[in-house]
C-alpha positions in Angstrom: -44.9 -16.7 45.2 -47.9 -15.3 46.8 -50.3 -13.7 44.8 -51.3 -10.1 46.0 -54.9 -8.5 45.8 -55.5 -5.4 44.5 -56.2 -2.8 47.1 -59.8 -2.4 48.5 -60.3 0.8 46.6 -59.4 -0.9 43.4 -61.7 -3.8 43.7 -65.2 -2.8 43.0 -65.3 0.7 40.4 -68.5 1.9 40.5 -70.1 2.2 37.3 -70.9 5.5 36.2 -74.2 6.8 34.1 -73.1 8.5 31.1 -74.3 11.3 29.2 -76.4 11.1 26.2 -74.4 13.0 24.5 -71.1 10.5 25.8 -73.2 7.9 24.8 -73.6 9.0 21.1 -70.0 10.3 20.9 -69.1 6.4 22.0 -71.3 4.5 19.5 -69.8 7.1 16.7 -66.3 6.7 17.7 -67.0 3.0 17.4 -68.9 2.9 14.0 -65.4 4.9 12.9 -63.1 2.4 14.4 -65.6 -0.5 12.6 -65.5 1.8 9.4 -61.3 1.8 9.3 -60.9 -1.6 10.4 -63.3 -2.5 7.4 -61.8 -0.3 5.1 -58.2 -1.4 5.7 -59.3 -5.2 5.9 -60.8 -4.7 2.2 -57.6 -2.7 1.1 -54.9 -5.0 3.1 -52.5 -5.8 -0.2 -49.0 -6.6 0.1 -47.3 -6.0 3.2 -44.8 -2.6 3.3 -41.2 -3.4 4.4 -40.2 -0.8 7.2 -43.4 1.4 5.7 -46.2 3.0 7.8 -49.2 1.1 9.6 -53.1 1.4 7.8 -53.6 3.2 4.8 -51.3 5.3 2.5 -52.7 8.5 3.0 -51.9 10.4 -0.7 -53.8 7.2 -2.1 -56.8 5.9 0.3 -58.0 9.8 1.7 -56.7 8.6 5.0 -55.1 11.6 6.9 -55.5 10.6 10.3 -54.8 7.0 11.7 -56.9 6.0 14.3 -58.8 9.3 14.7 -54.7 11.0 14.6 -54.6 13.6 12.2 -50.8 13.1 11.4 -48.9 15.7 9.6 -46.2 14.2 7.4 
């Protein structure tokens, strides 16, 4: 099998400067992300058969998952 190459407008992406304002909005998405995955790693008990991923919302003030607001 031969393997193919990505087209020549594909290979190199150039590399974009961002925004201050992007730049903050990144670093606080991430300290969020860091903040849920810490939170649920502390909480992690038993495991849910057939129940919801993260946090139960009524008991852990969770009512988004993943930055989702979900509406249940």
């Amino acid at each position: 099998m031969e393997e193919t190459k990505p087209p020549a407008a594909f290979a190199e992406t150039p590399v974009r400067k961002l925004s201050p304002a992007a730049e903050r909005a990144l670093a606080e998405a991430e300290a969020r992300r860091g903040a849920i995955d810490a939170k649920t790693a502390e909480l992690t008990g038993a495991r849910e058969i057939n129940g919801r991923g993260g946090l139960e919302p009524v008991r852990y003030d969770d009512w988004e998952v993943k930055g989702i607001a979900s509406d249940f």
